[in-house]
ZAMARGU-4260 file (C-alpha; in steps of 0.2 Angstrom, whole numbers, plus 5000, padded with zeros to 4 digits):
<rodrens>
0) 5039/4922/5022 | 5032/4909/5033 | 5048/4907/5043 | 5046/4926/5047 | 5032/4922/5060
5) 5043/4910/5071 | 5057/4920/5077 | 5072/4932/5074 | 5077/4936/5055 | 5089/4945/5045
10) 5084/4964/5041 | 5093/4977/5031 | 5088/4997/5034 | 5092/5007/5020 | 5095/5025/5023
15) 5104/5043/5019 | 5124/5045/5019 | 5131/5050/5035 | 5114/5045/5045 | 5120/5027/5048
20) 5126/5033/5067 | 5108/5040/5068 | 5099/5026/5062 | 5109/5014/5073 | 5102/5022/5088
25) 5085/5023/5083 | 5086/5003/5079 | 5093/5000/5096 | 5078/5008/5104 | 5067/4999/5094
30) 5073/4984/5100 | 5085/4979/5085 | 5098/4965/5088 | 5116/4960/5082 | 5118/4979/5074
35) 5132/4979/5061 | 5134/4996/5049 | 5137/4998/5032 | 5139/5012/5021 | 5119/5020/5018
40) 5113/5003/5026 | 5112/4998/5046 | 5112/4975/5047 | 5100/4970/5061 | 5089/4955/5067
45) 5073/4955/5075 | 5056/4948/5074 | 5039/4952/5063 | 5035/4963/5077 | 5050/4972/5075
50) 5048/4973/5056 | 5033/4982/5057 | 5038/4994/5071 | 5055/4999/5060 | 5042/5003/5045
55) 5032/5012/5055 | 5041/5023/5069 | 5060/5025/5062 | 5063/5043/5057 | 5080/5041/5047
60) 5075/5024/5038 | 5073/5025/5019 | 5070/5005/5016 | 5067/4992/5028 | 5072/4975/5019
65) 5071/4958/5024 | 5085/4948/5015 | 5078/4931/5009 | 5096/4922/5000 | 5113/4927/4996
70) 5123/4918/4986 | 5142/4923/4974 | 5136/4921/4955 | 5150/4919/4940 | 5138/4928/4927
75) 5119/4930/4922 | 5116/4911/4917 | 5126/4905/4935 | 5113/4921/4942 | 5095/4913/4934
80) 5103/4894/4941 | 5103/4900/4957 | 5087/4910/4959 | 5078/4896/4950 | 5083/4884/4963
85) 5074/4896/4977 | 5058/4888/4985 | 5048/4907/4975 | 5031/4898/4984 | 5036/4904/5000
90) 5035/4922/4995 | 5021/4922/4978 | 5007/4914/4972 | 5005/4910/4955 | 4992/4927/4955
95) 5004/4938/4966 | 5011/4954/4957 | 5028/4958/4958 | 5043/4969/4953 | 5060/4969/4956
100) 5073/4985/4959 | 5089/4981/4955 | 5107/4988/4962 | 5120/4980/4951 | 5141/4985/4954
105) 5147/4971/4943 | 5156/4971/4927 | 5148/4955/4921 | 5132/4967/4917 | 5135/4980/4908
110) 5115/4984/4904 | 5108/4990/4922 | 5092/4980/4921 | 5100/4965/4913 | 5101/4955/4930
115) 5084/4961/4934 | 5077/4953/4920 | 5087/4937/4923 | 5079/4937/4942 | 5060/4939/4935
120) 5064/4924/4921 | 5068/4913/4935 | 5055/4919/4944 | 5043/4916/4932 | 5050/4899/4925
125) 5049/4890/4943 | 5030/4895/4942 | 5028/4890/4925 | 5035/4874/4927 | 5027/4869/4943
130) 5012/4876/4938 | 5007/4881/4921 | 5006/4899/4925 | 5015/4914/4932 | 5014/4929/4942
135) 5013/4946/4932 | 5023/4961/4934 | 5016/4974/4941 | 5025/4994/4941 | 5012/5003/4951
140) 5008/4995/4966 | 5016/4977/4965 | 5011/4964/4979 | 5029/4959/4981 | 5043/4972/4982
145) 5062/4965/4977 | 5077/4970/4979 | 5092/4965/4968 | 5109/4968/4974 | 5123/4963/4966
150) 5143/4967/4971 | 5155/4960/4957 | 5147/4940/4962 | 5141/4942/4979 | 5121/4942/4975
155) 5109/4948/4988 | 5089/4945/4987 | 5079/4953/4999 | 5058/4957/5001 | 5058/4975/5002
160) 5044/4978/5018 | 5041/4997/5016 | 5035/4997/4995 | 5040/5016/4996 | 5054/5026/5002
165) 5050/5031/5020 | 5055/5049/5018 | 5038/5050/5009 | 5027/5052/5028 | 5012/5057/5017
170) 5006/5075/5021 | 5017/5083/5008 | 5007/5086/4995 | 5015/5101/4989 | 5034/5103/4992
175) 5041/5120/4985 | 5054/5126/4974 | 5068/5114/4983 | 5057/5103/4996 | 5071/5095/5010
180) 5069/5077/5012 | 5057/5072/5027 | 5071/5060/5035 | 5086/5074/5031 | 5076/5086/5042
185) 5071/5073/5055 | 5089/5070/5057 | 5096/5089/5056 | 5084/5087/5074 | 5091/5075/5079
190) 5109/5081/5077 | 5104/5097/5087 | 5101/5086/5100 | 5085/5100/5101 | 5075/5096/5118
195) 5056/5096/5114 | 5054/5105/5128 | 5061/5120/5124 | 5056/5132/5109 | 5061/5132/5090
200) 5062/5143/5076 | 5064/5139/5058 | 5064/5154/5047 | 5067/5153/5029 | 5054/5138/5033
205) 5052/5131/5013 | 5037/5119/5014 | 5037/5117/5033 | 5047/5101/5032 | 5059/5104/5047
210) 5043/5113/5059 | 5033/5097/5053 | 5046/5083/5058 | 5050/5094/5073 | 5031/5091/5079
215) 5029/5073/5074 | 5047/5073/5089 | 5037/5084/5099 | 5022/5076/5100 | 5031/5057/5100
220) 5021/5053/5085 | 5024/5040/5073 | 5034/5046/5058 | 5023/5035/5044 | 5008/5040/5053
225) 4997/5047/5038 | 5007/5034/5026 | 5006/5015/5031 | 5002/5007/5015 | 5018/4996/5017
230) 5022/4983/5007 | 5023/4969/5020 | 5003/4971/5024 | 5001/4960/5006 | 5015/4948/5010
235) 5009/4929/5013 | 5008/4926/5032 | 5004/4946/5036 | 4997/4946/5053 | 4985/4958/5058
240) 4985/4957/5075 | 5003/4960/5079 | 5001/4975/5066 | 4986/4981/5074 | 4998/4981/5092
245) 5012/4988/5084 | 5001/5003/5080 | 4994/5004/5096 | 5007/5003/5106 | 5017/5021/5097
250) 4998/5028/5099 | 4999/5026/5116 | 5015/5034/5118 | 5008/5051/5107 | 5010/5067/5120
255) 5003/5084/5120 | 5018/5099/5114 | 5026/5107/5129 | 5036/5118/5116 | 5033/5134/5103
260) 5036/5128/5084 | 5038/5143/5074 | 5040/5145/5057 | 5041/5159/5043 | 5045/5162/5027
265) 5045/5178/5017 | 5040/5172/5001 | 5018/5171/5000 | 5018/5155/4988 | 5030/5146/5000
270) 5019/5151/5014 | 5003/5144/5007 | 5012/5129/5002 | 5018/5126/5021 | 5002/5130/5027
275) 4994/5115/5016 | 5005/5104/5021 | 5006/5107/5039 | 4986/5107/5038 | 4987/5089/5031
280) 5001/5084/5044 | 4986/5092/5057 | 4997/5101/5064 | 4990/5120/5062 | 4986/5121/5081
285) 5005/5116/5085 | 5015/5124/5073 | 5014/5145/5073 | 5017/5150/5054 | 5018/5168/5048
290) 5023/5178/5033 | 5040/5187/5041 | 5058/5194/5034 | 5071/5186/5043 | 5083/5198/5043
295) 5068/5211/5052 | 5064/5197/5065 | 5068/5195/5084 | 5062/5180/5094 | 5048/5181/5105
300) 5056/5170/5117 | 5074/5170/5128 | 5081/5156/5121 | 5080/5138/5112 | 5086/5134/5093
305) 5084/5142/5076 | 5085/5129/5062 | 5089/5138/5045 | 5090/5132/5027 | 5098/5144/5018
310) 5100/5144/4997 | 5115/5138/4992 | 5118/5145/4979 | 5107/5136/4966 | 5092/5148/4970
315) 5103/5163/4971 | 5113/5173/4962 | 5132/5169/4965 | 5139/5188/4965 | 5124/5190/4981
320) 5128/5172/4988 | 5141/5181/5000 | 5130/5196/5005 | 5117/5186/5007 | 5128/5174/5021
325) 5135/5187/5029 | 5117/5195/5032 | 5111/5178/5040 | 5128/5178/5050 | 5125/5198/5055
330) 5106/5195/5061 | 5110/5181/5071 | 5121/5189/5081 | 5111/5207/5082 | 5094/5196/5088
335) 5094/5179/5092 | 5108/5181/5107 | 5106/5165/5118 | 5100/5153/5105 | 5112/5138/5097
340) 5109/5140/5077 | 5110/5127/5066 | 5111/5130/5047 | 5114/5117/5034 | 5123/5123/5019
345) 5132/5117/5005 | 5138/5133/5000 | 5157/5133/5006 | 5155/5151/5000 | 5140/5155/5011
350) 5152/5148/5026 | 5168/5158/5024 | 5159/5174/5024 | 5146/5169/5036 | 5157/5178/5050
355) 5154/5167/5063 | 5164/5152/5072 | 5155/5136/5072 | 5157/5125/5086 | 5151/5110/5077
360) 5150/5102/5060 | 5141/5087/5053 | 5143/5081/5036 | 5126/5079/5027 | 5118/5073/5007
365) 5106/5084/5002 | 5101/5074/4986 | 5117/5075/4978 | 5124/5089/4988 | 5137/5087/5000
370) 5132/5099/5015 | 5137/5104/5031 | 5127/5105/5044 | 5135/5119/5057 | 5129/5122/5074
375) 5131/5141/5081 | 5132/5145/5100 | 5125/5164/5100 | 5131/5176/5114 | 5131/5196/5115
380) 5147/5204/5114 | 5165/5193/5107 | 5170/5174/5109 | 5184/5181/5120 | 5172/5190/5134
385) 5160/5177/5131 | 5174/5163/5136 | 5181/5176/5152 | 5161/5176/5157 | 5159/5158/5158
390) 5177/5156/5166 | 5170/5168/5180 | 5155/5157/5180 | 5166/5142/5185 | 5177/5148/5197
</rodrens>
């Protein structure tokens, strides 16, 4: 790590399928360099400063990871030559903790942990023989973060920075019965391409994921605000004073809300579990929540976007999963003429009776749910005499 300080490195950032584009875009205004992308992983380089603004400010960033070697290994025993050979002083100390996660897609290991194991017997043997003693394992809150990654022989070590999953922002407490992930919602914004400026509604608003991430982009505040016990601040060579300009720096760039965040939800329990957690965000005074029906709503406002996260089908009972779409589909229409909805589903069901026309579909991952995130242009009367009007507009 001490060769970190001098200059540009390697770094790896880890995120959610189908946010690479995203990601890329956030990285570039960070200041990354020499962007390649990869399948759930944007390749960059960039200095320490750079390490520690990725960790801190990136919305769609699960992991950021800082490769250390990479070398083709036949099988476990050519695997333990190799990493035994590696200079381990430049990242431990003989009374550092560390742990190892491992992602192995090799038929030479047919035991997932296996190569693992042969990583942290390396580890420890260079110690043991240099030293006499060894660093310890640690499962809680090591000192040093690895990561393993093998692909059939191509073998990849890197010094994982973050030490947690950046999703985890640190005001959800509670979560509700199917709590969205923080870098899903912060990208479904992002996607909608919503303009802070202007108002948003998110009923059906769960644990107040989407209204929270909507005023961290809002207010321009740094995603890992509440949450920056990352992994690099224990690393040999940590420098305080660039962290402590890092931080600065995104403070400085905080700005008051110019816009309305509503959200509501029509469940009580759901409604206090949002309110905690847009308490512990401290966002009560930006984000406007209320107990409400969705489908007995209308907008306060003439216009903006409404962000919805309908069931899909696992918290619903099938033979009502199509009522239930074309209700949404019905009430847009009725009340929110003027707005662009946006609803992630992965109910292909819910879609084909929704009985609307999307103009615009992303693919998204919901944990283990392919989803599609649709984009609604709403407008009184049909598509035809809405398109006739806007021809008439243009002439």
């Amino acid at each position: 790590m001490k060769n970190l300080a001098l200059g540009d490195f390697k770094i790896s950032v880890k995120t959610l399928q189908f946010l690479e584009p995203l990601l890329e875009k956030e990285l570039i205004t960070l200041g990354a360099k020499n962007i390649q992308i990869g399948k759930r992983i944007v390749h960059c380089t960039g200095d320490i400063e750079f390490l520690y603004r990725c960790n801190y400010q990136l919305r769609t960033a699960l992991r950021v990871l800082v490769p250390i070697m990479s070398f083709n290994s036949r099988n476990s025993d050519d695997l333990y030559r190799s990493l035994k050979k590696f200079n381990w002083d430049d990242v431990l100390t003989v009374q550092s903790t560390f742990l190892i996660d491992s992602s192995v897609h090799s038929k030479e290991y047919k035991l997932p942990h296996f190569a693992a194991l042969r990583m942290k017997d390396a580890i420890v043997d260079f110690f043991k023989d240099k030293y006499g003693n060894r660093p310890d394992i640690e499962k809680e809150n090591p000192d040093v973060l690895f990561h393993l990654h093998i692909d059939e022989h191509k073998v990849t070590v890197s010094l994982d920075s973050s030490g947690f999953s950046l999703n985890k922002r640190g005001y959800r407490v509670l979560g509700g019965a199917a709590p969205l992930n923080e870098v899903l919602a912060a990208a479904m914004l992002q996607i909608s391409e919503w303009n802070s400026s202007s108002n948003i509604y998110i009923p059906m608003c769960g644990g107040g994921t989407i209204a929270i991430e909507a005023a961290f982009i809002a207010t321009n505040t740094p995603a890992l605000f509440f949450n920056d016990s990352f992994a690099f601040k224990k690393w040999k060579g940590f420098d305080e004073t660039v962290w402590k300009k890092v931080k600065q720096a995104a403070l400085s760039n905080v700005v008051p809300i110019q816009s309305k965040i509503w959200a509501g939800d029509i469940d009580k329990k759901t409604l206090a579990i949002a309110r905690q957690n847009i308490k512990n965000a401290g966002f009560q005074e930006i984000i406007e929540l209320e107990e409400s029906d969705f489908f007995l709503q209308t907008p306060v406002s003439n216009g903006g976007i409404v962000v919805l996260n309908p069931p899909y089908g696992e918290r619903i009972d099938p033979e009502q999963l199509e009522f239930f779409y074309k209700r949404i589909g019905d009430t847009l229409k009725k009340n929110w003429s003027g707005f662009d909805a946006w609803m992630i589903t992965g109910s292909p069901e819910g879609l084909k009776s929704f009985g609307l026309k999307p103009s615009r579909k992303t693919p998204l991952m919901n944990g283990s749910i392919e989803c599609r995130f649709c984009k609604y242009t709403l407008f009184k009367g049909s598509r035809a005499e809405h398109v006739i009007e806007k021809k008439k507009g243009q002439a």
